[in-house]
Structure formats: C-alpha cells, structure tokens
C-alpha positions as CSV (number, residue, x, y, z in Angstrom):
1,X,-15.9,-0.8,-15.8
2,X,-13.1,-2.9,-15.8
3,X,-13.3,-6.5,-15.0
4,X,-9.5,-6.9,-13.4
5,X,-9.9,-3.9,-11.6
6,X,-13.3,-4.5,-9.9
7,X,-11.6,-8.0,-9.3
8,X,-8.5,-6.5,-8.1
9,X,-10.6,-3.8,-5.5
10,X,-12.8,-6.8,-4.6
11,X,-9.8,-8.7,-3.2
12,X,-8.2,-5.6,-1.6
13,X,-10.9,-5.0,0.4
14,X,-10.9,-8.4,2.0
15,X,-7.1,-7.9,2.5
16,X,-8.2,-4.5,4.5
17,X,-10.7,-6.2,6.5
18,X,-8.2,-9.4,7.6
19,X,-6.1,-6.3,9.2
20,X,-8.4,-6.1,11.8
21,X,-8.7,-9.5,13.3
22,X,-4.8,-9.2,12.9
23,X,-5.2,-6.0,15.0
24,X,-6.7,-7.7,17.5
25,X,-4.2,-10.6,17.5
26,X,-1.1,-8.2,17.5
27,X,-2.8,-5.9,20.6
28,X,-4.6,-8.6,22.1
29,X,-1.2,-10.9,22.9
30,X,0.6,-7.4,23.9
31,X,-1.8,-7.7,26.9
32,X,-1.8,-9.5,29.9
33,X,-3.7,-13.1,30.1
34,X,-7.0,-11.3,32.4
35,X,-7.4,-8.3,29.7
36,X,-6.6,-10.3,26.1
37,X,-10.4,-10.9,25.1
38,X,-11.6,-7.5,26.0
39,X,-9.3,-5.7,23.7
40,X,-9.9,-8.6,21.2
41,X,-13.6,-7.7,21.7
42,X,-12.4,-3.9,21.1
43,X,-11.0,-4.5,18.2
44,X,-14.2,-6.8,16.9
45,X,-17.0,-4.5,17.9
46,X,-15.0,-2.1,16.0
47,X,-16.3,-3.9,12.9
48,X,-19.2,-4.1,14.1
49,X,-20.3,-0.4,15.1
50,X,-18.4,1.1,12.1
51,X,-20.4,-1.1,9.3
52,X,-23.5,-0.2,10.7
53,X,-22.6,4.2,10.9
54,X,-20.9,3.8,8.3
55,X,-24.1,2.9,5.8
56,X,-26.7,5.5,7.4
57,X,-24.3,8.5,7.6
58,X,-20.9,8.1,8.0
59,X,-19.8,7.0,4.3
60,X,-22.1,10.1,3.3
61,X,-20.0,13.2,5.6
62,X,-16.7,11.7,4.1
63,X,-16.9,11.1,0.8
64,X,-20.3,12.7,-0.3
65,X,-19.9,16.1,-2.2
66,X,-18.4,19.0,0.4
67,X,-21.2,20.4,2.3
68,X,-19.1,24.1,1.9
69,X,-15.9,25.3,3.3
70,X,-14.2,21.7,2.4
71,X,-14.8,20.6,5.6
72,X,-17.7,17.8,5.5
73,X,-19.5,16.1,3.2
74,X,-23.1,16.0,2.3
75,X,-26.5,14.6,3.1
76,X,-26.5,12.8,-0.6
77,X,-25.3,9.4,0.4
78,X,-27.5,8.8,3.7
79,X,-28.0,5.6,3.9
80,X,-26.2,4.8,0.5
81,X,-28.6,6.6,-1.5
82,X,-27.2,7.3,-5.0
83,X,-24.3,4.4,-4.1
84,X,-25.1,1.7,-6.5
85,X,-23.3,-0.7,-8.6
86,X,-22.3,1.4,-11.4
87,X,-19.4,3.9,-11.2
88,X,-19.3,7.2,-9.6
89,X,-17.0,8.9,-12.1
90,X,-15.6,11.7,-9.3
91,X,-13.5,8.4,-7.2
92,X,-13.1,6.3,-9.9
93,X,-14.6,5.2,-13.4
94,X,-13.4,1.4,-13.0
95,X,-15.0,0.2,-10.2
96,X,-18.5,0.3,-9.1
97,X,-19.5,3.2,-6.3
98,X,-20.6,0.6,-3.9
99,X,-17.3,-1.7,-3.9
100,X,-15.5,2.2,-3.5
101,X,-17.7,2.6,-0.3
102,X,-16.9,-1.1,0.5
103,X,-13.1,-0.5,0.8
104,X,-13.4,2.6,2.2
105,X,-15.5,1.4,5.1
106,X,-12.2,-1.2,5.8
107,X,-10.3,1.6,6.9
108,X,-12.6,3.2,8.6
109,X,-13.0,-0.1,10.6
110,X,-9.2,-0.6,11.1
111,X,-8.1,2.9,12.2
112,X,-11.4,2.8,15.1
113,X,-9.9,-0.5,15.7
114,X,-5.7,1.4,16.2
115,X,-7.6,3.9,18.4
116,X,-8.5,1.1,20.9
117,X,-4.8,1.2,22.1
118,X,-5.3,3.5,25.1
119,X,-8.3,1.8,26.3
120,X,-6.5,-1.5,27.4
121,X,-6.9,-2.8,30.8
122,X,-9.1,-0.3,32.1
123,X,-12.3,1.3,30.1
124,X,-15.9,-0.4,30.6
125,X,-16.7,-1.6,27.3
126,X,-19.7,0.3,26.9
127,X,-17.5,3.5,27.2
128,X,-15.2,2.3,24.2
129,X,-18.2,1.6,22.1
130,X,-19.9,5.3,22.7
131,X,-16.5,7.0,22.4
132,X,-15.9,5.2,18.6
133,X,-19.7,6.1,17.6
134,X,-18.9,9.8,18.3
135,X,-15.8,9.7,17.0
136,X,-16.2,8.5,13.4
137,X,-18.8,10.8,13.0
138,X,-17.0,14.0,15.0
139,X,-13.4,13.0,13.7
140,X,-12.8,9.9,11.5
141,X,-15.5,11.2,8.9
142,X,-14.7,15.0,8.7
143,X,-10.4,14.0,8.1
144,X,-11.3,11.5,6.0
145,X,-13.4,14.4,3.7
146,X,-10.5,16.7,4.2
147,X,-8.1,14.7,2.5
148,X,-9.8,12.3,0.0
149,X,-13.8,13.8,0.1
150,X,-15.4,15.5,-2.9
151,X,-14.1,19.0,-2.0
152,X,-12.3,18.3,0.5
153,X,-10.2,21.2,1.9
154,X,-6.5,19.7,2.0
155,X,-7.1,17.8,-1.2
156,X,-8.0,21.2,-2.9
157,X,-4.6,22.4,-2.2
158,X,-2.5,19.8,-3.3
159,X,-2.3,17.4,-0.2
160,X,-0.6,14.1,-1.0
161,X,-1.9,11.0,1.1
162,X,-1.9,7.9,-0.8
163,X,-3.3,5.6,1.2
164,X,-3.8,7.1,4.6
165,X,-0.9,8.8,6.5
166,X,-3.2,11.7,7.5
167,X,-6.6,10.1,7.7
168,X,-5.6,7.0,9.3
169,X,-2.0,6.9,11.5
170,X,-1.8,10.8,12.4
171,X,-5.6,10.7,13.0
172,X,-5.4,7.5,14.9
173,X,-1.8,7.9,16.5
174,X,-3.0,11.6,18.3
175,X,-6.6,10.5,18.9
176,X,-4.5,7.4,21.2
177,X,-2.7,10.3,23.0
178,X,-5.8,12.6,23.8
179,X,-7.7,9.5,25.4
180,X,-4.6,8.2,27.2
181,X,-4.1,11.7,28.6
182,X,-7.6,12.1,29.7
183,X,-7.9,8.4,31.2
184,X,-5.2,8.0,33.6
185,X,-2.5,5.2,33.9
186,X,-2.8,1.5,34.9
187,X,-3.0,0.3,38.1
188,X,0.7,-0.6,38.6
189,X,2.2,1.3,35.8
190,X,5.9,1.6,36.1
191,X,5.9,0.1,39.7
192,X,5.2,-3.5,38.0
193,X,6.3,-5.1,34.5
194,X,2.7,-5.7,32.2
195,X,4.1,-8.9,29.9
196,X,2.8,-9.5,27.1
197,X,0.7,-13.1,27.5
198,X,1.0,-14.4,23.7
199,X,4.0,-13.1,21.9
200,X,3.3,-15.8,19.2
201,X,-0.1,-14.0,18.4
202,X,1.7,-10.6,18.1
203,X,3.8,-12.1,15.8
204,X,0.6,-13.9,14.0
205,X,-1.2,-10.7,14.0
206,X,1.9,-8.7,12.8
207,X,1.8,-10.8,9.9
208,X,-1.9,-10.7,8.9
209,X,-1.4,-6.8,9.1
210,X,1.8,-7.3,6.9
211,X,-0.7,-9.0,4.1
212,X,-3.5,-6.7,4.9
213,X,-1.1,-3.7,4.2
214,X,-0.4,-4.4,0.5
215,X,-4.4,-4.3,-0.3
216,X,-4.2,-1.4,1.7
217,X,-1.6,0.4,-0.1
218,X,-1.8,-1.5,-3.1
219,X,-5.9,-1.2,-3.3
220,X,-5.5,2.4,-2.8
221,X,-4.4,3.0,-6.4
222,X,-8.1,1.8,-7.4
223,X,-7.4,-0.1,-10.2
224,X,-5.2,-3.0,-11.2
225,X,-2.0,-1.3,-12.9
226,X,1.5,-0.6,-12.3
227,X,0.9,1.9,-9.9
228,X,-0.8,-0.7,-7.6
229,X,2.7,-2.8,-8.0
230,X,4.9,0.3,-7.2
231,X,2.8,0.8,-4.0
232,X,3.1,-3.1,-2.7
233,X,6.3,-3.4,-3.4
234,X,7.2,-0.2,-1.6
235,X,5.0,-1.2,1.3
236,X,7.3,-4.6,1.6
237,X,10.6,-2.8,1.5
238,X,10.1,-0.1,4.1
239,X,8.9,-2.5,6.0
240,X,11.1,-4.6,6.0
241,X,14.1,-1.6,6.3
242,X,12.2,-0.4,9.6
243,X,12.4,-4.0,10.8
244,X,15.5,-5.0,10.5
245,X,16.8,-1.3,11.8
246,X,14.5,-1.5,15.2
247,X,16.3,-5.2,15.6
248,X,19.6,-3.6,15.6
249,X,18.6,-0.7,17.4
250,X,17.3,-3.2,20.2
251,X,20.0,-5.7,19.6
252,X,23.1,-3.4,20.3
253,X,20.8,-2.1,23.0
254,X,20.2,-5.3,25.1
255,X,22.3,-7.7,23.4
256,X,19.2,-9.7,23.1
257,X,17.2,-10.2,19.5
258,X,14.4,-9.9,20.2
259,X,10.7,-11.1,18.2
260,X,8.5,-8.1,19.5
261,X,11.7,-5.4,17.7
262,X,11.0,-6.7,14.3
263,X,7.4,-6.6,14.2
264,X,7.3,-3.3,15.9
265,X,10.1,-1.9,13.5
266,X,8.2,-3.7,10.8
267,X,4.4,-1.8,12.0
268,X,6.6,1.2,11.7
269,X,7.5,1.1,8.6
270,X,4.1,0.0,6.7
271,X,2.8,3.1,8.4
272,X,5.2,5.7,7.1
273,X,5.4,4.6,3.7
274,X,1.3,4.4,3.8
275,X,0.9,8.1,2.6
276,X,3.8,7.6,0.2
277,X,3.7,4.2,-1.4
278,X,2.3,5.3,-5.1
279,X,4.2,8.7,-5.3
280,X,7.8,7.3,-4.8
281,X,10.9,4.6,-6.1
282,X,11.5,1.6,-4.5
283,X,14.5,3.5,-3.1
284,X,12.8,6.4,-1.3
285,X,10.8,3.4,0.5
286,X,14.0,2.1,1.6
287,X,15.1,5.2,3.0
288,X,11.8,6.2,4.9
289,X,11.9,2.6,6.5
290,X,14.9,3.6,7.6
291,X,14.6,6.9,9.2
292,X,10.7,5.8,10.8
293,X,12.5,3.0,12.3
294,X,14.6,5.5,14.2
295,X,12.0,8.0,14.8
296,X,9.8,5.7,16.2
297,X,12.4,4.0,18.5
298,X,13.1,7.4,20.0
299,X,9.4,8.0,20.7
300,X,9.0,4.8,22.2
301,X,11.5,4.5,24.5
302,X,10.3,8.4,25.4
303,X,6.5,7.3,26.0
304,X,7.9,4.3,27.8
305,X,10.0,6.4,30.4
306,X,6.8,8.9,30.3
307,X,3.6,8.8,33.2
308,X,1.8,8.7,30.3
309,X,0.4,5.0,29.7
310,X,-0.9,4.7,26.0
311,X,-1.1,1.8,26.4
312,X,-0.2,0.0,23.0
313,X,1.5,2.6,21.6
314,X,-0.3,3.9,18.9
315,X,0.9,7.3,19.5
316,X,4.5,6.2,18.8
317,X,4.3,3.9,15.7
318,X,1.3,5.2,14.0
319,X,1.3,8.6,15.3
320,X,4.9,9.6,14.7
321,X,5.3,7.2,12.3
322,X,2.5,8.5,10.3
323,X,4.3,12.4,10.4
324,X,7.4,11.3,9.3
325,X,5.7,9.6,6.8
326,X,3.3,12.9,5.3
327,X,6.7,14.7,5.3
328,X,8.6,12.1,3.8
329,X,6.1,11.9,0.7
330,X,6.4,15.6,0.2
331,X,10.7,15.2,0.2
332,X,10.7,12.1,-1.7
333,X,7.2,12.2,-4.2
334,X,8.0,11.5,-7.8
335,X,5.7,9.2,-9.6
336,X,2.8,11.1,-10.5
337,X,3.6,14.4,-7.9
338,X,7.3,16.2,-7.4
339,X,8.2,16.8,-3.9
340,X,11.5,18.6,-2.2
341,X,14.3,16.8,-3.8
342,X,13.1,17.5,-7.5
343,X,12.5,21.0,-6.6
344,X,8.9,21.7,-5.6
345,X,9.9,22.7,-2.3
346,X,5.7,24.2,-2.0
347,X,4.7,20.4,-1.5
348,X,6.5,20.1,1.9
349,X,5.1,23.0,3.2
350,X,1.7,21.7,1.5
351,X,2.6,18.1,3.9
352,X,3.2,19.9,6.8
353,X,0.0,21.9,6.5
354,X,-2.0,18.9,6.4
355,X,0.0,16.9,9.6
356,X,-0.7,20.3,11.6
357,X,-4.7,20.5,11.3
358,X,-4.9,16.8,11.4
359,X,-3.1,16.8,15.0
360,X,-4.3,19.5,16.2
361,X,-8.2,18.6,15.2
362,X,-8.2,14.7,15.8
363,X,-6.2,15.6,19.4
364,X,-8.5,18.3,20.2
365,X,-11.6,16.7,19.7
366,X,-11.1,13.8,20.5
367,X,-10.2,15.5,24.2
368,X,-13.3,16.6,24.4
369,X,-15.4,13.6,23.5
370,X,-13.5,11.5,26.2
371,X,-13.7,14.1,29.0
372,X,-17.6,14.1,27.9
373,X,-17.7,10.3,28.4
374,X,-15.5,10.6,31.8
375,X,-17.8,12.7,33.3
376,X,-21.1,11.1,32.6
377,X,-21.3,7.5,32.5
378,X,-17.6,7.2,33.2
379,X,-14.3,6.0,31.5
380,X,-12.7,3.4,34.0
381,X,-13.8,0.6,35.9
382,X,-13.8,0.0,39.4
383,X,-9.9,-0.8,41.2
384,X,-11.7,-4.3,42.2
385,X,-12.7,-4.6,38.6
386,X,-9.6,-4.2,36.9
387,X,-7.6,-6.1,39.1
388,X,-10.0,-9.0,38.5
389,X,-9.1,-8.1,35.0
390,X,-11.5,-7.1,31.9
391,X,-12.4,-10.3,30.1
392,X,-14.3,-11.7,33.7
393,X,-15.4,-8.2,34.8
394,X,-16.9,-6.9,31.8
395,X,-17.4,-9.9,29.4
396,X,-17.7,-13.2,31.6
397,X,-14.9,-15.1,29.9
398,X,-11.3,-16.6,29.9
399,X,-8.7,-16.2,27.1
400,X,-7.5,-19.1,28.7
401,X,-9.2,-22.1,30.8
C-alpha cells in the first residue's frame, strides 16, 4: 500500500462527506423559513440511514462480486465481511478495502441526500426515511454495481463514469422526477412566489459542495497522482464556465446579477464534468461547462413554467446535467479512453447506452416504491400541517426564534 495515497483517499472521503451538510445548507436556505430544518433534517438523516445499510448489505450488492447477469452484487461483503484493512486488489491495490468502502459510502450518502429535492415542504418525515431505505437497496445499490461493481453489466462493456454521472446525478436527477410526479405540487404552487429564506446559506452551502467536489472527482482516481490533479482541476474550470455562463444567461435576461445564477450555473457544471473529469483536457472541461450551463438553463426555466413541482430542482441540474455530461465524456474522453472526436465513435453509443437504462431503471422504480409508500402509510401531510409548515409539524422546532 501506498502511504500518500491512503493519505490522499483518507482526506477525500472527508471532503465527500462535508458535501452533505453543504447539501443541506444549499437546499435548506432554497426553502421557505417554516420548512428549512426539515429538509436540513432530510439531508442529515440521510447520513444517518445510509451508514447504517450501507455496513449490513448495501456496500455488499454494489461492489461485492456480480451475483450473475452483471446486475447485483453478492452476499460476500454482508456486514463487511472480507472488508478489512488490507487491499482488495479488484478496486484498487493502494489503499486498504475498508477506506474503498469508506468513500464509497460518501456518495452513497450525498446522492440519497440530492434525492431529498422533491420532498420539500410536504412529505411526513417518516415517509422520506422509508422511501431512502428501499431505495438504496432497490436502486442506488444495483446502478452503483452496474457501472463500477465487480461485474458489473455497463462496466463490462466499456461504460465510462469517472466519478459518478450515471450512478449518482442521472440516478439521483430522475429518481427527483418519479417522486415529484407521484407526490403532487405545493400548496400554492405557481399561484404564490416560495422565496428562498437564506440565500447566504445557499451560497455557504454552494461552496462546501464546491470543496467537496474536488475529493469527489479528484478521490475518484484512487490514488494520489496526476490523474487525481487533471480531475480537480477540471472539476474547477467547468464549473466555473457553467457559472459565469448561467450569470449571463440570467443577466441579459432580467438585467439583474443575480447570487442564486452563479451557484446554480456553478452546481451545473461540477455535475456534468463528474463522469468526465479523469478522461479529458482542461479544455474539454471548459467546453462541457459551457454547453451544461445552457442545457440546464433551458430545463430550468421549462420545469419552472411546468405543473410539475420538483421542488429543488434536481431533475434539472443533476438530472440533465448529469446526461449531457455521460455523453460529453464519450465525445470528448482522451486521457486513458478515446471518445467521438479521436474516432471511437462506439464509445458514444456505449454512453448513451448506459444514460438509457439508468433513466429508465432509477425512474421506473423509483415510481413504484413511492406509489407503494403513498398508498399505505402515506406521502403528504395534512393541508393544516403544511401550512403550519414542516419544522413545527413534524419536528417541534424553529430555524429561527
């Protein structure tokens, strides 16, 4: 094992976990005053649940040798059996299995965290919490296999996701529309405005997700090497390309520049170079910041106009984000994999393969699983109860006093 590199993943993982806590600063000052602790205590109990799944099975069905047909993992790693400090060789040879597992279970934990988006204002708690359990065994787990898993299907055929396009924004982004579509809008949606109550902890939390995002991509190389600096750097530059195009975007728009357009331009672009950051040139990275920041506008300002209140957006930025970024790796990949542009035209199609199945799987069930929940114990709380808001009605507290 190598000393810098266990140092290196150690670090990375606690730059993963800060993501969350910035999650919940970034969603929880989107909200209105009577709703900001509950999604805060979304975004917590996130941590929480995830942690304790992941160690008795969840770690095991994702990256656990393929139980057959590449689509889950095995039964060997229940409860972390056979994860121990030395190496498993199949991940990585330079860091011990049970720091892999560690940083792993960050982005398990921030993704169940993204998915929280359509749940604002008006889920019982309780609700949130059964829905995540099911779902990072029914949907986080089984994509997560698929793409980085001993065996897994879509990394069997050549699927490039460096540090999460698939498994975590597309996954994440179309779980976010399924649960919107099955919960119903806001009281008041589009008949009154829903300001944000702290836009200097959106702007806070933005930037703890910034940080987060380079031992995210940066971690995802697994070792301390150049590869590791190629993907922070690119994470840094599309993001800061996406930001500064959303800001003129909104700018020329409203004539007004304003805070919340950079950091959602900037969000936008740490999620499509996420799949891409160790397979391109600082250049590429400038160019898919770019384009997302586009994309994304478009989709936002659609979902906006829409009846459908996803609440948060996740569907936007990390959802449509996170396709243009799958197919941007397979145009633009060139460090370590050829895409489009230097001829291997097969890894597009390879790309667009793997955003299909994701959508289509992580939408579909997760569809189900909320319909299940809506029609036993129930997605929504009572009108009385959300107009009292969540953080009395469900948690007994006050953001502010």
């Amino acid at each position: 094992m190598s000393s810098a590199d266990l140092a290196f993943i150690f670090v990375c993982t606690g730059l993963v976990f800060i993501m969350t806590p910035g999650l919940a600063l970034f969603y929880g000052g989107l909200l209105r005053k009577k709703n900001m602790l509950s999604m805060m205590g979304m975004c917590w109990i996130s941590i929480v649940v995830v942690s304790i799944l992941w160690f008795i099975a969840a770690y095991s069905l994702a990256f656990a040798p393929d139980a057959g047909a590449g689509f889950v993992g095995g039964l060997d790693f229940i409860g972390l059996n056979k994860v121990s400090i030395e190496p498993y060789d199949v991940y990585t040879s330079g860091i011990p299995h049970l720091l892999f597992m560690a940083f792993q279970l960050m982005f398990a934990i921030i993704t169940v965290a993204i998915v929280a988006s359509p749940f604002a204002d008006r889920v019982k708690f309780r609700s949130f919490v059964i829905f995540i359990a099911i779902w990072l065994f029914a949907v986080y787990a089984p994509i997560s296999h698929w793409v980085w898993g001993d065996g897994g299907f879509l990394g069997a055929i050549g699927a490039l996701d460096f540090a999460g396009g698939t498994v975590v924004h597309i996954n994440a982004g179309f779980t976010a529309l399924a649960v919107a579509l099955v919960i119903g809008p806001r009281k008041g949606y589009q008949d009154e405005a829903f300001e944000p109550s702290n836009i200097p902890f959106v702007l806070l939390g933005t930037g703890l997700l910034w940080l987060g995002w380079f031992g995210f991509n940066g971690g995802s190389a697994l070792a301390a090497n150049g590869i590791a600096v190629l993907a922070m750097f690119n994470t840094h530059l599309a993001a800061s390309a996406a930001a500064l195009v959303w800001l003129t975007i909104d700018w020329f728009r409203t004539g007004k520049a304003g805070t919340l357009g950079i950091v959602t331009g900037g969000l936008a672009g740490l999620v499509a170079v996420t799949p891409a950051a160790g397979f391109i040139t600082p250049s590429a990275a400038l160019v898919i910041g770019i384009v997302v920041a586009i994309v994304c506008y478009i989709a936002f300002d659609l979902r906006n106009k829409s009846s459908i209140d996803e609440s948060l957006d996740a569907w936007a930025v990390h959802g449509i984000g996170g396709i243009w970024g799958a197919l941007a790796t397979g145009i633009f990949a060139s460090v370590g994999a050829t895409g489009l542009i230097l001829g291997n035209a097969g890894q597009l199609w390879i790309q667009l393969i793997g955003v299909v199945v994701t959508i289509v799987y992580a939408f579909g069930v997760s569809l189900a699983i909320a319909l299940a929940i809506k029609y036993t114990i129930g997605l929504k709380v009572s009108e009385e109860e959300e107009y009292v808001g969540l953080d009395i009605s469900q948690h007994g507290e006050k953001a502010f006093t």
